[in-house]
C-alpha positions as a Markdown table, in Angstrom:
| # | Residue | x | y | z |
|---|---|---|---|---|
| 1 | Unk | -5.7 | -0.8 | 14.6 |
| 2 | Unk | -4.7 | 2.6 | 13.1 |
| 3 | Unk | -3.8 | 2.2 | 9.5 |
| 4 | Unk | -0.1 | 3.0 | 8.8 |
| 5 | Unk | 0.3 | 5.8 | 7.0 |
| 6 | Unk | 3.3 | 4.3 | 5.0 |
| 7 | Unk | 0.9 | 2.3 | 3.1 |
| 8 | Unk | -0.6 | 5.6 | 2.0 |
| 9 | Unk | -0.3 | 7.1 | -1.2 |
| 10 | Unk | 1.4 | 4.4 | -3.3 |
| 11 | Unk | 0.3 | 0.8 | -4.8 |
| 12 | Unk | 0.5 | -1.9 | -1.6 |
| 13 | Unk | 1.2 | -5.6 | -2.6 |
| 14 | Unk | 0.4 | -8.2 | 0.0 |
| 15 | Unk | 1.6 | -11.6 | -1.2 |
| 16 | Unk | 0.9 | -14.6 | 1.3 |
| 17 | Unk | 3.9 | -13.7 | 3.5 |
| 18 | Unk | 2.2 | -11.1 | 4.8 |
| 19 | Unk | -0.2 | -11.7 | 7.1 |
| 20 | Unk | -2.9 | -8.8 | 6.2 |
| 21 | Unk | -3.4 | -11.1 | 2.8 |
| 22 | Unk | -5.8 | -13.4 | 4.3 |
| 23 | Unk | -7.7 | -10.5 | 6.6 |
| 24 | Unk | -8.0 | -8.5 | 3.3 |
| 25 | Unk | -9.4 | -11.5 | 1.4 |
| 26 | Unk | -11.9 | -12.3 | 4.7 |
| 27 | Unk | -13.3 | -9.1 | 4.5 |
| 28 | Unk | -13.8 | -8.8 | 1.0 |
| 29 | Unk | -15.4 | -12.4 | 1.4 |
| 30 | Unk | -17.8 | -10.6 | 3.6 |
| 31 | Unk | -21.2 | -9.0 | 2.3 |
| 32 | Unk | -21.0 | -6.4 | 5.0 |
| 33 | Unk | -17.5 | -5.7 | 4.7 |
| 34 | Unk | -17.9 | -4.9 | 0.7 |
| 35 | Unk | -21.2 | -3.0 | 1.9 |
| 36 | Unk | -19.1 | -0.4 | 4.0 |
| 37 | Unk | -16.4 | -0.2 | 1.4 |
| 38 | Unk | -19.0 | 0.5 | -1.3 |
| 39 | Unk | -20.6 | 3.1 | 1.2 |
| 40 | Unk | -17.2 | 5.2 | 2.8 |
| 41 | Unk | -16.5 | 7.1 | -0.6 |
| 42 | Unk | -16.3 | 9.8 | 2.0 |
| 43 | Unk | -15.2 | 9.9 | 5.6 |
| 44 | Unk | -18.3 | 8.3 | 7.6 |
| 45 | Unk | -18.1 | 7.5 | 11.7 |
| 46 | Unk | -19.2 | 3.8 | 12.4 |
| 47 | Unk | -22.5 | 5.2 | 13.3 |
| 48 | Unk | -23.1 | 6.4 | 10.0 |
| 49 | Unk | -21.9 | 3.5 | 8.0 |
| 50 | Unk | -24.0 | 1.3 | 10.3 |
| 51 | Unk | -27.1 | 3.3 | 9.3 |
| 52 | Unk | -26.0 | 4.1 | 5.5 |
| 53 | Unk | -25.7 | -0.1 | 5.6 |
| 54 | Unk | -29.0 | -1.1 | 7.3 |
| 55 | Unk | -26.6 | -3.0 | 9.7 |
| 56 | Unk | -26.6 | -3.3 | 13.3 |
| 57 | Unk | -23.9 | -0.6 | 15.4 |
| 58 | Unk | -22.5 | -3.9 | 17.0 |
| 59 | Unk | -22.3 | -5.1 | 13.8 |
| 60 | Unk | -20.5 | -2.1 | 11.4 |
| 61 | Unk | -18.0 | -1.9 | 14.8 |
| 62 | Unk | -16.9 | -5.9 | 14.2 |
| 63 | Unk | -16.3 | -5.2 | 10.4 |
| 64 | Unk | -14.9 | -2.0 | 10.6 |
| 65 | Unk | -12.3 | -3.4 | 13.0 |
| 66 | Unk | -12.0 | -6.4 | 10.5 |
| 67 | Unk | -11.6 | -4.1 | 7.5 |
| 68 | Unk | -9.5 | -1.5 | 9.4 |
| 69 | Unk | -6.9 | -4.6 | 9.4 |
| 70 | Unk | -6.3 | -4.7 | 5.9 |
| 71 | Unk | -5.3 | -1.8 | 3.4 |
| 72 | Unk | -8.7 | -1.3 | 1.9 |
| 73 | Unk | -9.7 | 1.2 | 4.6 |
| 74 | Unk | -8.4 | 3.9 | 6.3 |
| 75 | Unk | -9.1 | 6.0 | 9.7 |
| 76 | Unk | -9.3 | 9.5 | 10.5 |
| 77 | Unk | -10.7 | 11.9 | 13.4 |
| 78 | Unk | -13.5 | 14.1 | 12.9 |
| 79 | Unk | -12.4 | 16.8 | 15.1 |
| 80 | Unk | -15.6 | 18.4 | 16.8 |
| 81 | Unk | -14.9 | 22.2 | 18.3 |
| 82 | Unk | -16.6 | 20.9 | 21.5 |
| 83 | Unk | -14.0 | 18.2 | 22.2 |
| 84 | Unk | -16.2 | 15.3 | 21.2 |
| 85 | Unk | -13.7 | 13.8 | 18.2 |
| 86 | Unk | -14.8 | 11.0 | 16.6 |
| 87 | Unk | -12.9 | 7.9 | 14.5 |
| 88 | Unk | -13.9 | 8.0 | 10.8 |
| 89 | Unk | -13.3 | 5.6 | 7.8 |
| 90 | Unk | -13.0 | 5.8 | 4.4 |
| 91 | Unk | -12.6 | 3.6 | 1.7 |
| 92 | Unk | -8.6 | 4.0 | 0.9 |
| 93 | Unk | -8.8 | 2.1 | -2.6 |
| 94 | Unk | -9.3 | 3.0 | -6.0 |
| 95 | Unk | -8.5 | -0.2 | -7.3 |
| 96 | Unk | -7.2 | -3.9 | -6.4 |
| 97 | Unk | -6.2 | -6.7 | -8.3 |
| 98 | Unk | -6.1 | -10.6 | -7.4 |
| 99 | Unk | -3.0 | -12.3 | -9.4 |
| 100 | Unk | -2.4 | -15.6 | -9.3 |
| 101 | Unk | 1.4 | -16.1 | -9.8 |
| 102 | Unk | 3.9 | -19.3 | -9.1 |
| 103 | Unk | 4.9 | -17.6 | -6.0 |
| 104 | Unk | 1.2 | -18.0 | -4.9 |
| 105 | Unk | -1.8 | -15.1 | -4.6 |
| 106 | Unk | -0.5 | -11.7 | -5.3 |
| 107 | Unk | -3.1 | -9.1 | -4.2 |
| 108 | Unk | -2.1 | -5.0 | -4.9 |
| 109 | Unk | -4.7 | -2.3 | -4.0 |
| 110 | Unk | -3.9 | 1.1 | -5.1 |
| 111 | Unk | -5.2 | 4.6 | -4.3 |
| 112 | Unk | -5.9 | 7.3 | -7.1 |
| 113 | Unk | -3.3 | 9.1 | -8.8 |
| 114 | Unk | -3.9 | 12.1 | -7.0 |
| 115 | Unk | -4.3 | 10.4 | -3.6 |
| 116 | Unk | -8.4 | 10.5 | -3.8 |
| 117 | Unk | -11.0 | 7.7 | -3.1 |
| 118 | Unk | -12.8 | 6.6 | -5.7 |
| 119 | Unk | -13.7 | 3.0 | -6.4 |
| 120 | Unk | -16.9 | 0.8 | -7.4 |
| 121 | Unk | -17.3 | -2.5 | -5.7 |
| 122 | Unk | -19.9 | -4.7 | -6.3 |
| 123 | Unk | -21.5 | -5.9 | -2.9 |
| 124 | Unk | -23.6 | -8.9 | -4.3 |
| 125 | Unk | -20.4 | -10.4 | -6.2 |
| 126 | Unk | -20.6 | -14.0 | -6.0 |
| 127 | Unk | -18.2 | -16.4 | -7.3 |
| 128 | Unk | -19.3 | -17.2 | -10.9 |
| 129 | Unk | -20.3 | -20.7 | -12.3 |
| 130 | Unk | -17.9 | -20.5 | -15.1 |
């Protein structure tokens, strides 16, 4: 799945009417999943998020395709002179917010001001005993 390029450049809310709320939550559920976003600060191909992650190719392919369904990542093409172009990812967040509103779970993930990627995640977040 290519990402939609309306999605690009602004805040995107996904509120549990839209389906993409529970594959964003899944992946970020994931340890692998956080892994790549934490690694794709720049455009990587799968192959180099799979070694960058220590993960298995068969592996970063599943969760690429997993993350590539939510707005958290986006896809490009590394255009090669000889004709070889390749799909690459990169993390398309700066920032994301979980709300919990009376309407239900409210999550918004937004890019940069100026459009760059730039974000922190924490890939050995658990869920706190508190």
């Amino acid at each position: 799945m290519k990402r939609n390029p309306s999605r690009v450049g602004g805040p995107t809310t996904l509120t549990e009417a839209d389906e993409s709320l529970g594959a964003a939550l899944d992946a970020l559920s994931d340890p692998d999943c956080r892994q790549i976003l934490a690694t794709a600060d720049e455009p990587m191909t799968t192959c180099e998020l799979a070694d960058a992650c220590d993960i298995a190719l068969s592996t970063a392919y599943r969760k690429i395709e997993r993350l590539n369904e939510t707005p958290l990542l986006a896809e490009g093409v590394r255009f090669d002179p000889d004709g070889d172009h390749a799909a690459e990812y990169s993390r398309a967040v700066a920032d994301a917010a979980l709300e919990l509103t009376d309407a239900g779970v409210r999550l918004t993930v937004e890019p940069d001001e100026d459009g760059a990627i730039s974000a922190t995640f924490d890939v050995d977040t658990g869920v706190s005993a508190d």
